[in-house]
VOGU-3710 file (C-alpha; in Angstrom, 3 decimals, decimal comma):
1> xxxxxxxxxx> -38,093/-14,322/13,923  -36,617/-16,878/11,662  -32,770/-16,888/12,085  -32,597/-16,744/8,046  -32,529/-13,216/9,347  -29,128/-13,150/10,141  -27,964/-14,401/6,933  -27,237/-12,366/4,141  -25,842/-11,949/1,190  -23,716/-8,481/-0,261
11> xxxxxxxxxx> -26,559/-6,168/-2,073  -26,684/-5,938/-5,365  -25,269/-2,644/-7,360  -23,313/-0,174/-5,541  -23,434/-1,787/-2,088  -21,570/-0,935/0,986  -18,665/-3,205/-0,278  -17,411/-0,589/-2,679  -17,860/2,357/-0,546  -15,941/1,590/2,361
21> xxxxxxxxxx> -12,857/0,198/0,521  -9,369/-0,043/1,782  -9,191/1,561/5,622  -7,960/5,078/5,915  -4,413/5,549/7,642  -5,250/7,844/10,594  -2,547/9,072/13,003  -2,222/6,138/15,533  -2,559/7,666/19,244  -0,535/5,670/21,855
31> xxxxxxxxxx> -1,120/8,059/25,197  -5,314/7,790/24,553  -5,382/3,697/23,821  -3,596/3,278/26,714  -5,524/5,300/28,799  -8,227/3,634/27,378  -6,711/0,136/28,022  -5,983/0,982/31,249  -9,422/2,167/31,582  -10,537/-1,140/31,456
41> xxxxxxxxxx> -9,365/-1,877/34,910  -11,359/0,623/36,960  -14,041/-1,932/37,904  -11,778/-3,450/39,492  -10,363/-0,472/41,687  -10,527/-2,243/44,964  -8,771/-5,315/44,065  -6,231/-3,076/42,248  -5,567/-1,259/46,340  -4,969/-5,079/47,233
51> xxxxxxxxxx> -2,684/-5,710/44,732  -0,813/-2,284/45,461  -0,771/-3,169/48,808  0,668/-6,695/48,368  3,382/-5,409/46,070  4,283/-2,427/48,647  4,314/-4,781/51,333  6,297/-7,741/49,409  8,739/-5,360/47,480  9,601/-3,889/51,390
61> xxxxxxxxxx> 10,546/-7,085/52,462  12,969/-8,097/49,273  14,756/-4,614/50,089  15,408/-4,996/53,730  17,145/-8,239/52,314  20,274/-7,243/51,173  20,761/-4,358/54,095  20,181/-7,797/56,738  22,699/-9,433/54,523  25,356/-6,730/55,013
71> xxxxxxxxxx> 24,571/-6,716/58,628  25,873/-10,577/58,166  29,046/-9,981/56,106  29,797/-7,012/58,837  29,565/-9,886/61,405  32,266/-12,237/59,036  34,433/-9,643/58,417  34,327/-8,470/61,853  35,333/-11,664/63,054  37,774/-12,108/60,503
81> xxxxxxxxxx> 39,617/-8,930/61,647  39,000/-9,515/65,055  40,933/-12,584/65,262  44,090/-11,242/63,695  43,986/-8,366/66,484  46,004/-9,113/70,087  43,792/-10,348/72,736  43,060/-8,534/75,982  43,052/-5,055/73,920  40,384/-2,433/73,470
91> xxxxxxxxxx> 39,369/-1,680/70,139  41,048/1,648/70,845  43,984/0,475/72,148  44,720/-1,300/68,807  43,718/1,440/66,221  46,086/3,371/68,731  48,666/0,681/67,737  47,471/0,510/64,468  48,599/3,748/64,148  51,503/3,968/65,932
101> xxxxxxxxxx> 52,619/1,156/63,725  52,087/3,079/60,592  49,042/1,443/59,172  46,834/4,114/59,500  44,763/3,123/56,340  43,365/-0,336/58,106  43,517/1,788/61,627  40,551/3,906/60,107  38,944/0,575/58,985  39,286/-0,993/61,972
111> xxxxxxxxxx> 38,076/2,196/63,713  34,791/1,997/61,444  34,113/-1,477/62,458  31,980/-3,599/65,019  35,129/-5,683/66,199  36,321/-6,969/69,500  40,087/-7,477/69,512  40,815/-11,290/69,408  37,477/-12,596/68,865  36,805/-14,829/65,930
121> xxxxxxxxxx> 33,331/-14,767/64,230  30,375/-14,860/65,793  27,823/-17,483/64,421  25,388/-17,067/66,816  24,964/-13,788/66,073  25,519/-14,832/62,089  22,838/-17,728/62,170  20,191/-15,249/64,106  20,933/-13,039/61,086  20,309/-15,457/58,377
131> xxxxxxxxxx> 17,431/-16,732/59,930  15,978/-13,439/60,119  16,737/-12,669/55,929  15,333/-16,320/55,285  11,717/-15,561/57,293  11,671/-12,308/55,369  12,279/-13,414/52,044  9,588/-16,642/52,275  7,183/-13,686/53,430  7,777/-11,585/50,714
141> xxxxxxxxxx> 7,406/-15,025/48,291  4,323/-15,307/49,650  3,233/-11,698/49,606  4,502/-12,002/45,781  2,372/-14,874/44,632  -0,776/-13,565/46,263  -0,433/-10,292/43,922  0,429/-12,046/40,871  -2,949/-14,073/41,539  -5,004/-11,367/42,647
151> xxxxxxxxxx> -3,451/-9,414/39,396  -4,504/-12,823/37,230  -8,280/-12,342/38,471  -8,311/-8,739/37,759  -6,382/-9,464/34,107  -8,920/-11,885/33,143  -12,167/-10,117/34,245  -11,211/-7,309/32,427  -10,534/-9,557/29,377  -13,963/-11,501/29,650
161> xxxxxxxxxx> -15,472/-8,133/29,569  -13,924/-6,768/26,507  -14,889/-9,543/25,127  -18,616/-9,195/26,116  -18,312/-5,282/24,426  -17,359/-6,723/21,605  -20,019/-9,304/21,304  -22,619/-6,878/22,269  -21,299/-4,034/19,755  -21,414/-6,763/16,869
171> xxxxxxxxxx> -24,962/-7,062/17,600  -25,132/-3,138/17,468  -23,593/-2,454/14,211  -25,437/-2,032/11,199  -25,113/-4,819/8,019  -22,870/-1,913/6,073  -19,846/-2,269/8,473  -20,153/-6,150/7,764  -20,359/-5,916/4,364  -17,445/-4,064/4,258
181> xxxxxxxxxx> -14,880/-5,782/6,937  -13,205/-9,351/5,636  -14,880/-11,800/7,994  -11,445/-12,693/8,790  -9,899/-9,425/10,094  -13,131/-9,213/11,945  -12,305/-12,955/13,851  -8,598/-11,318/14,031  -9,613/-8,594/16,076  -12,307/-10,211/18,270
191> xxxxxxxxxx> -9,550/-13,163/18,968  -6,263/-12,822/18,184  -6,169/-9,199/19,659  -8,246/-9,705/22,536  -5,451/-12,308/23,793  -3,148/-10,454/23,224  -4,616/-7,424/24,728  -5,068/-9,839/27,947  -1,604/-11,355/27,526  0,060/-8,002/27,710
201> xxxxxxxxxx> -1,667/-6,865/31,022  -0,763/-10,195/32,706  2,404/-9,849/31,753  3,180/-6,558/32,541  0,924/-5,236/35,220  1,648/-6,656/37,966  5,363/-6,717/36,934  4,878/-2,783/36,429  3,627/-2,016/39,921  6,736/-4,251/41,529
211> xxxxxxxxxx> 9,115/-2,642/39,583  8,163/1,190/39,960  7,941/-0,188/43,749  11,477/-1,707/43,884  12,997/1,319/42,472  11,271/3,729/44,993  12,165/1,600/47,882  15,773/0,773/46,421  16,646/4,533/45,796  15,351/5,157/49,517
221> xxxxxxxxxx> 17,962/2,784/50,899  20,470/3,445/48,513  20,320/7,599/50,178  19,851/5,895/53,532  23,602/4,113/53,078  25,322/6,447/51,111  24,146/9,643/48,870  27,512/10,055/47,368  26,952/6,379/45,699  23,413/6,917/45,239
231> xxxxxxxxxx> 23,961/10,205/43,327  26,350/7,953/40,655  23,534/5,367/40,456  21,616/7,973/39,502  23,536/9,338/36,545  22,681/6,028/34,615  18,425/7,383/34,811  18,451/9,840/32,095  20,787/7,966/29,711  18,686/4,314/30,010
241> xxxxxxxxxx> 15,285/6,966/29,460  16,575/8,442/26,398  17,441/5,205/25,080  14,756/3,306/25,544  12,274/6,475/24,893  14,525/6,053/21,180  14,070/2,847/20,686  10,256/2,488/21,316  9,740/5,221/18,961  11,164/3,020/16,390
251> xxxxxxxxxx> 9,404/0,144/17,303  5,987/0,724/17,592  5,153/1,310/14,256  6,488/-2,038/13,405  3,937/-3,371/15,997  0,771/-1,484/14,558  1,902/-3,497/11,600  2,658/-6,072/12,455  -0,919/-6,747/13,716  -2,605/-5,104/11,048
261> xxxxxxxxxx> -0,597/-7,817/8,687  -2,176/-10,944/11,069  -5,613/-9,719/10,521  -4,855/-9,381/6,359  -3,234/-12,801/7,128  -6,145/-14,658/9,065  -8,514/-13,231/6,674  -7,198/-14,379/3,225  -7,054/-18,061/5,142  -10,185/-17,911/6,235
271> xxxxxxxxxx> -11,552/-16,686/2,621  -9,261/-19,514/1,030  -10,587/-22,392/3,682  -14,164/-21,573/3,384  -13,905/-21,655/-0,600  -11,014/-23,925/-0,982  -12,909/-26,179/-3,270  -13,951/-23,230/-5,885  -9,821/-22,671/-5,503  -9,031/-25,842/-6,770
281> xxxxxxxxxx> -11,813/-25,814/-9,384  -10,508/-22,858/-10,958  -7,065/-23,527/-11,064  -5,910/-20,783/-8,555  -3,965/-23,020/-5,957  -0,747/-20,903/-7,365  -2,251/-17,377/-6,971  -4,147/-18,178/-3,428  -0,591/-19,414/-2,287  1,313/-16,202/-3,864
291> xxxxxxxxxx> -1,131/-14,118/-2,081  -0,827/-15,876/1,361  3,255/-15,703/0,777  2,795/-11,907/0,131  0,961/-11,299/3,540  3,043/-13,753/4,998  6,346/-12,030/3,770  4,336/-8,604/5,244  3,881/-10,226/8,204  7,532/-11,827/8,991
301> xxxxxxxxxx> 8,709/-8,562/7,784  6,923/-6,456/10,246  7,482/-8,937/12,883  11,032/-9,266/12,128  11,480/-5,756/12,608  9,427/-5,005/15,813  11,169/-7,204/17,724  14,490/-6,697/16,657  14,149/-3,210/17,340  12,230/-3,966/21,029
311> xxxxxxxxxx> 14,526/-6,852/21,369  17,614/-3,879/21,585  16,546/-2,204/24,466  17,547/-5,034/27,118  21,054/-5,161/25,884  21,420/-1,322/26,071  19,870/-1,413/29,530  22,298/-4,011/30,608  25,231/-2,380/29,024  24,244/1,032/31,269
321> xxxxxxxxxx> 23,659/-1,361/34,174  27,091/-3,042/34,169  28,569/0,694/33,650  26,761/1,895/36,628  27,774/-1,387/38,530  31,364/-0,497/37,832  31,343/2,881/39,006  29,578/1,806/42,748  32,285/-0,938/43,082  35,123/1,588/42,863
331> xxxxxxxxxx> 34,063/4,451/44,443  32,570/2,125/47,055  35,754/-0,087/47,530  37,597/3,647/48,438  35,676/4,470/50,863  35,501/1,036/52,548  39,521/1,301/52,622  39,162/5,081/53,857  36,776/3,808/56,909  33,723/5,979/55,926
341> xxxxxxxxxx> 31,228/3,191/54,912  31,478/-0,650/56,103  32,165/-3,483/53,688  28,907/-4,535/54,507  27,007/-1,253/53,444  28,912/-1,164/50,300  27,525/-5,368/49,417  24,212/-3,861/50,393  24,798/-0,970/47,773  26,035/-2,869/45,143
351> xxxxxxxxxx> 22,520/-5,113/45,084  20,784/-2,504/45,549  22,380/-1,125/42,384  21,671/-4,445/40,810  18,129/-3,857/42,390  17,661/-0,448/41,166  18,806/-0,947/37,278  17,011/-4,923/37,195  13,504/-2,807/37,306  14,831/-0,312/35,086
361> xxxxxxxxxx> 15,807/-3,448/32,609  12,893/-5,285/33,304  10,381/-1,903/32,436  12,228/-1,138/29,278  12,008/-4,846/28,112  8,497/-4,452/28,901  8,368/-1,822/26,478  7,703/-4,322/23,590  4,802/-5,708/25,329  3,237/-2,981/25,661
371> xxxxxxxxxx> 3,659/-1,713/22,285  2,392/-4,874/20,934  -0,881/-4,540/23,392  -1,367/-1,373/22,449  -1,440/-1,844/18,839  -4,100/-4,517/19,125  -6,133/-2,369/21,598  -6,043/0,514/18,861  -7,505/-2,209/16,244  -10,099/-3,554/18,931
381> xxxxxxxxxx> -10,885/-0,194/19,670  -11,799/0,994/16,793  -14,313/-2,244/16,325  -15,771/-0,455/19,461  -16,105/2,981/18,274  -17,201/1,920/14,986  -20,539/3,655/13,896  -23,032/1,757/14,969  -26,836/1,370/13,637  -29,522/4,137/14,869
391> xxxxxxxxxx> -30,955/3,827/18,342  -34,179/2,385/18,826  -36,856/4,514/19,947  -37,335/5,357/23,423  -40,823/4,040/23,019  -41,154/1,645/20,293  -44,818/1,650/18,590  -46,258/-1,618/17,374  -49,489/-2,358/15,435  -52,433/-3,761/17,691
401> xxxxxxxxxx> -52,387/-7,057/15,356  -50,138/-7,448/12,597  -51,866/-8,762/9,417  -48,849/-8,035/7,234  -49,874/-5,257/5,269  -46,792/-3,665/4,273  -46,905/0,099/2,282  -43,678/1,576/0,894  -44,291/5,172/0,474  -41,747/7,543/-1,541
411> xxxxxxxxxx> -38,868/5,440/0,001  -35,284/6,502/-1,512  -31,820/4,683/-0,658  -28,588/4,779/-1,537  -25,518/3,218/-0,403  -23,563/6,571/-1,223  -24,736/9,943/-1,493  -23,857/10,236/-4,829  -25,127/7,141/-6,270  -29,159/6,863/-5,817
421> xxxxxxxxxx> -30,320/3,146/-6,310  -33,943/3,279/-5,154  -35,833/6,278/-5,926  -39,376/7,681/-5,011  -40,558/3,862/-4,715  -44,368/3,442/-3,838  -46,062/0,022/-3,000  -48,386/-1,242/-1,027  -48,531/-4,860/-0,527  -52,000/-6,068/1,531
431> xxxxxxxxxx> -51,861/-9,360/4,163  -52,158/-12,821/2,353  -50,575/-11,342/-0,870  -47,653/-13,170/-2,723  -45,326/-10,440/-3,912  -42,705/-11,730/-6,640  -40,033/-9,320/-7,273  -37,899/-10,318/-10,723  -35,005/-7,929/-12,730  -31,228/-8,263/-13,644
441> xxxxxxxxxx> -28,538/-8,064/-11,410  -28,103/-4,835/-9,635  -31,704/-4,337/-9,818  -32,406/-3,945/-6,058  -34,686/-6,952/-5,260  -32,467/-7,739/-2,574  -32,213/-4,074/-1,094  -35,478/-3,952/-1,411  -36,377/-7,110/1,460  -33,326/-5,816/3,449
451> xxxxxxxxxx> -35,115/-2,401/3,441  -38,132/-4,102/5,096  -36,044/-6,223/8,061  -33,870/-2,837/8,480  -31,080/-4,162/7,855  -30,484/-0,679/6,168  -32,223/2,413/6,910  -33,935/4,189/4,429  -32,609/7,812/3,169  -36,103/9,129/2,106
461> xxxxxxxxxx> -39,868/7,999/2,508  -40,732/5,467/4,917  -41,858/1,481/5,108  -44,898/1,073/7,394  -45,975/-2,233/8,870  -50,004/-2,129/9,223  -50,032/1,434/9,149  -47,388/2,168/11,711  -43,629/3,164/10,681  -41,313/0,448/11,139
471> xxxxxxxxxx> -38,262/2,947/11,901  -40,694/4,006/14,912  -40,524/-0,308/16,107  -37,719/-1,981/18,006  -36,089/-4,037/15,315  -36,826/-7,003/18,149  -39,832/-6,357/17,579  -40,159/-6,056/13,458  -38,100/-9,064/13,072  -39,973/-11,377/15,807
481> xxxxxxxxxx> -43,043/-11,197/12,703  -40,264/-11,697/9,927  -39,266/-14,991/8,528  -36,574/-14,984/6,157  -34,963/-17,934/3,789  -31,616/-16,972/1,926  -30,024/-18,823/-1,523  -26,614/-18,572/0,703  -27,972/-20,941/3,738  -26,388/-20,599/7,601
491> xxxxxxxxxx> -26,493/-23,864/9,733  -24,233/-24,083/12,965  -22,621/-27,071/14,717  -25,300/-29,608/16,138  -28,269/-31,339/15,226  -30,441/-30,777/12,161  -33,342/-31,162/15,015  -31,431/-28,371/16,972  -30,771/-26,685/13,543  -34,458/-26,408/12,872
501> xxxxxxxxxx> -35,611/-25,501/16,435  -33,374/-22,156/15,881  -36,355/-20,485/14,355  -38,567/-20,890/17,469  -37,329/-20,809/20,911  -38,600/-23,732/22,845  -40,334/-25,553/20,258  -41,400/-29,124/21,128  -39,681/-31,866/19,175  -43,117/-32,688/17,689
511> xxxxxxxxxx> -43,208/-29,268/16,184  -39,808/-29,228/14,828  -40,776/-32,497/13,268  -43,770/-31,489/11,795  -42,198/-28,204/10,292  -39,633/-30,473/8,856  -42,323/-33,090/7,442  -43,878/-29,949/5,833  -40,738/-29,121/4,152  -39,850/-32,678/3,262
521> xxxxxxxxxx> -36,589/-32,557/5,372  -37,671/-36,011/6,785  -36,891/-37,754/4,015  -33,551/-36,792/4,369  -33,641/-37,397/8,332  -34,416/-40,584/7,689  -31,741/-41,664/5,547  -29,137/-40,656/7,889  -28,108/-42,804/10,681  -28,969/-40,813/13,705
531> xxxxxxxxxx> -32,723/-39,172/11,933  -32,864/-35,852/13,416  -30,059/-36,244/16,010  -27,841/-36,149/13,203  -24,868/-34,218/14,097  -23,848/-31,593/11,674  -20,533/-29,061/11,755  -21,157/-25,212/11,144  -20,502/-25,859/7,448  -22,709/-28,626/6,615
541> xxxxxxxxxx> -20,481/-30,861/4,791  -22,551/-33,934/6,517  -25,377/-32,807/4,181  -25,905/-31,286/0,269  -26,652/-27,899/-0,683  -30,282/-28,920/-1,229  -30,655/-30,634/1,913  -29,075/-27,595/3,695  -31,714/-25,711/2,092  -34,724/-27,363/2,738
551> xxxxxxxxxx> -33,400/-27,220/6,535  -33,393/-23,783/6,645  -36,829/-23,746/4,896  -38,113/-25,894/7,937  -36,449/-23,808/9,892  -39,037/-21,111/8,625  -41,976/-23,283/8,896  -41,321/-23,327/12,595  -41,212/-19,453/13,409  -44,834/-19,233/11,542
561> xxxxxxxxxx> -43,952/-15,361/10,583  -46,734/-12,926/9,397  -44,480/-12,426/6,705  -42,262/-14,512/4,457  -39,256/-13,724/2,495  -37,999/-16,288/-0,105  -34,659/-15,218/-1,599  -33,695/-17,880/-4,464  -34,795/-20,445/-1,623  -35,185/-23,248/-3,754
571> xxxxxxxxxx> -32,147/-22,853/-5,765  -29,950/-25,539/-4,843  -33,023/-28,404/-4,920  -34,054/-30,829/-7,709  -36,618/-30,029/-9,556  -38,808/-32,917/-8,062  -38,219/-31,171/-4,553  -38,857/-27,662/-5,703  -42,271/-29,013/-6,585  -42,665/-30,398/-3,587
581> xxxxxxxxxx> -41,456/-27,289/-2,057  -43,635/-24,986/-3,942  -46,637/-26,841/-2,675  -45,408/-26,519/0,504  -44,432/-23,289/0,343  -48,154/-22,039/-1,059  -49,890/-23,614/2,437  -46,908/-21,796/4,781  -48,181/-18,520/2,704  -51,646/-19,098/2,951
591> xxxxxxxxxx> -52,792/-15,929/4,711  -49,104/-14,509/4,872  -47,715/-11,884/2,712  -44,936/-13,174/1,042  -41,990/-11,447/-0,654  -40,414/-13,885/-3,313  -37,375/-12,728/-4,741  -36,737/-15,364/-7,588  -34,624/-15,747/-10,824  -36,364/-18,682/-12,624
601> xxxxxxxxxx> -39,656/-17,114/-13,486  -41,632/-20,468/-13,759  -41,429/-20,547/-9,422  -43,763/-17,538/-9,693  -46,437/-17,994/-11,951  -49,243/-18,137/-8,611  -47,629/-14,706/-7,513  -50,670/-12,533/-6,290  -48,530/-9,525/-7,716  -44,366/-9,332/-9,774
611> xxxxxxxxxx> -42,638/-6,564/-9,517  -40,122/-5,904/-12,455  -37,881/-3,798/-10,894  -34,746/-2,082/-13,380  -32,636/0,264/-11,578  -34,226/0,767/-8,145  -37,282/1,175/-9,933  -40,796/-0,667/-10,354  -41,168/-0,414/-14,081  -44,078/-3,152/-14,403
621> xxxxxxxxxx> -46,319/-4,777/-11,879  -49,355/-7,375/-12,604  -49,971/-11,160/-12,910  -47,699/-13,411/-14,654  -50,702/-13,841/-17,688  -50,623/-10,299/-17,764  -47,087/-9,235/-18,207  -46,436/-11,842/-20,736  -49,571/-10,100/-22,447  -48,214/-6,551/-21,823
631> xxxxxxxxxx> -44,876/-7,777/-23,909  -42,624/-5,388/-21,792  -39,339/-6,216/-19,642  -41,343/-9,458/-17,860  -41,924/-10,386/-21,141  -38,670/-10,050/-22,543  -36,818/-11,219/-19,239  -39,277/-14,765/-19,658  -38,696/-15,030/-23,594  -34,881/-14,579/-22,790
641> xxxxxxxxxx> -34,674/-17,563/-20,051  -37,286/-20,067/-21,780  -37,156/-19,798/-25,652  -33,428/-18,254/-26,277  -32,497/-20,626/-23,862  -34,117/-23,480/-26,350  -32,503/-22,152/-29,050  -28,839/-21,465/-27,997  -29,140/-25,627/-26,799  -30,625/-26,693/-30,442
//
């Protein structure tokens, strides 16, 4: 199949553009993207046990940290205290004297601690220590970076395969949903939301499953040293939930628009770029900039206000952090001085607290991450759940040669239910014929070849191929016989050789060069510096509109389709090349039936058979001698574009 097949242009009438309109606001569901986010993970289940296992293993050694730790400040402040005790005295002995003194406050201290009576500090015992907390904390770096890489791999394969669902359901979707998305919200959401999509899991994930960790193991060895302080830790929970549960309420609306206003954004600047010269030839530099500073004010503004709002809950976490950090120093400095918990338990304590409320910070800061991700899965999501084009059979038919004979029995369409643009339509076109099809806008010439490639479906009737129902083929399979030229021409970065060898995989240079002779693209080859290996960008600014045009026209030659369709081909040629074309164009259709869909009636004289169509209907058929004879719409629609035309220039 010719690639002209994947250009188009919007229908004419009613089309798809009008019906689907502005999207519908639908209740935005946070709980089922995310499940279906995270749903994108479960390939990679057994990596995910690795990285669980990692983060258990590494968060286990970070939180034995700070208990070795105390176990070192127990040994300073032993020996500390130790040293200002007499010498040659039990520990008993001098709590007993302690005591009897009158100092029973540092007695019970005393009585609490590891000390030995005139004995200074230990730094044997201290270096062993901090040896041990350095080995377990370079472990636990090194469990650490092994998760976050392991979590980078499982990130990005689940990215690259979003991605491939999304190329795979553009190819599924039907032309409607095209013609009715801006190109550029389309890029937005296959781009822009994809990264962030991926950006948000890497950021979060494996920061998600060390956190949760952390504050499971911290609140274990927060009970272990003390309840009492571990119950006050806990008081902070419920307020630093309801806060942040009240603030992410707020936010993620902002985010849903905030995303919806990039993909408004990208698309007007993608509409403005690919037609910037038409802007500045009518004058509308002013209204294409007030436009972009309206979405761009939408945007800022939405922005603005999602991460203002987000950007509150780390300052209220640390504000409930430094309250609960307040209330463990006190109550822990109390019961150091009444000898029921070591200095070094309550240092332990107070990092853990730091420990515990960090994740809790760190989660809740999260928040706006994963309010942003969401958002853009919700938009991606919906490209993925969009309706897509029927199924192809379960066993396609095919004809046992196709000759091109092409019937159109009773076939009704509509873009809408209630607006009918093809009704009861009855043809039957037989292989080698030239089939002209001429009327006004809105007419439905071009519905008409779309019909045919099933690029819409029929509502009523069918289209047969050679006597076998094309809705009963694999569009593959349809197609592959179809080659089809376009007014609105599609070239992509690369060669014009390459450009031209789209329409037939694997075609030899010498028949890409004869396809080109044959539509007199190597005259323009040849002026060009490089011939064929002429490198042109997806937009063809290397080469004229013409010359863009009679590459896709070779590019037609080459597939050598049972059937042709010409739609305004030659409009953006000379006259001298349209001749050439023509001539051309009569030897590719030599024994092909061709569908011409043309607006200057003298390209269509030689037409086997014109089809006037008015409304989605056929209201004259015949030879070009025999319309003009008949003195009907053909007749009126050639007098109108040949001898008013005179007239209006005399």
């Amino acid at each position: 199949m010719s690639a002209q097949a994947t250009e188009r242009r919007p229908p004419a009438g009613p089309g798809p553009g009008r019906m689907m309109g502005a999207p519908v606001e639908k209740p935005h569901d946070f709980g089922g993207t995310l499940r279906k986010l995270l749903h994108l993970l479960s390939p990679e289940r057994a990596m995910l046990i690795v990285v669980l296992v990692l983060g258990t293993a590494s968060v286990a050694l970070t939180v034995t940290g700070p208990k070795i730790l105390g176990h070192a400040t127990d040994v300073i402040f032993s020996g500390i205290i130790g040293a200002q005790l007499p010498a040659g005295v039990t520990k008993e002995q001098a709590v007993a004297g302690l005591r009897a003194g009158g100092d029973a406050t540092f007695a019970d201290m005393v009585a609490s601690m590891d000390v030995v009576p005139g004995q200074g500090i230990d730094f044997t015992e201290l270096a062993y220590v901090l040896a041990w907390v350095l080995a377990v904390y370079l472990v636990a770096a090194a469990l650490g970076i092994a998760q976050f890489r392991l979590t980078t791999v499982v990130v990005q394969r689940a990215a690259s395969r979003l991605r491939e669902r999304i190329e795979a359901k553009l190819a599924r979707l039907p032309l409607s949903y095209f013609d009715g998305q801006p190109r550029g919200e389309l890029l937005s959401r296959a781009t822009n939301d994809t990264d962030n999509i991926a950006q948000t899991l890497q950021q979060t994930l494996s920061q998600l499953i060390t956190s949760v960790l952390t504050v499971v193991a911290v609140l274990v060895m927060m009970f272990w040293i003390s309840p009492v302080l571990a119950l006050i830790a806990l008081v902070t929970v419920p307020v630093s939930i309801v806060v942040t549960a009240a603030i992410g309420k707020r936010s993620q609306p902002q985010f849903i628009k905030q995303w919806a206003s990039t993909g408004k954004l990208n698309g007007h600047i993608e509409e403005m770029y690919g037609g910037h010269t038409l802007v500045k030839v009518f004058g509308r530099q002013q209204e294409s900039a007030e436009t972009f500073t309206e979405h761009n004010d939408a945007l800022f503004d939405s922005s603005f206000r999602a991460m203002f709002i987000s950007g509150t809950i780390q300052p209220a976490m640390m504000f409930i952090s430094n309250l609960n950090y307040v209330l463990v120093a006190v109550v822990g400095g109390l019961k150091v001085a009444s000898g029921s918990i070591s200095l070094g338990d309550v240092q332990a304590f107070i990092q853990y607290s730091r420990q515990f409320s960090q994740p809790l910070t760190q989660v809740a800061g999260m928040a706006s991450l994963v309010q942003s991700g969401v958002a853009s899965a919700e938009r991606v999501f919906e490209l993925l759940e969009a309706t897509e084009q029927s199924p192809e059979p379960a066993e396609p038919a095919r004809p046992e040669r196709v000759r091109g004979r092409v019937a159109f029995e009773n076939v009704s369409f509509r873009y809408t239910e209630d607006r009918p643009l093809i009704e009861n339509l009855s043809l039957t076109v037989e292989p080698g014929q030239t089939v002209a099809i001429v009327g006004p806008t809105g007419a439905g010439k071009t519905t008409l070849v779309n019909l045919i490639m099933r690029f819409y479906e029929v509502t009523g009737g069918r289209i047969t191929l050679d006597g076998v129902d094309i809705a009963e083929m694999s569009r593959e399979e349809l197609r592959a016989n179809i080659g089809m030229v376009l007014q609105d021409t599609w070239l992509f970065g690369g060669t014009i050789a390459e450009n031209i060898g789209y329409g037939a995989e694997g075609a030899t240079r010498e028949r890409i060069e004869a396809a080109a002779a044959a539509a007199h693209v190597d005259r323009v080859a040849h002026t060009l510096p490089d011939g064929y290996d002429t490198v042109i960008d997806e937009e063809g600014a290397t080469v004229s509109a013409g010359e863009k045009q009679l590459i896709t026209i070779a590019r037609a030659f080459l597939s050598e389709p049972a059937i042709l369709i010409l739609d305004e081909a030659t409009s953006s040629v000379d006259t001298r090349t349209e001749v050439l074309i023509q001539r051309a164009m009569s030897s590719l259709r030599e024994g092909r039936t061709s569908f011409v869909i043309a607006h200057r009636l003298s390209t269509i004289r030689d037409a086997s058979l014109i089809l006037v169509m008015e409304n989605g209907r056929i209201v004259e058929q015949g030879t070009h001698e025999s319309l003009l004879a008949a003195g009907g719409a053909y007749a009126r629609l050639y007098s109108a574009q040949f001898t008013e035309a005179a007239t209006e220039v005399e």
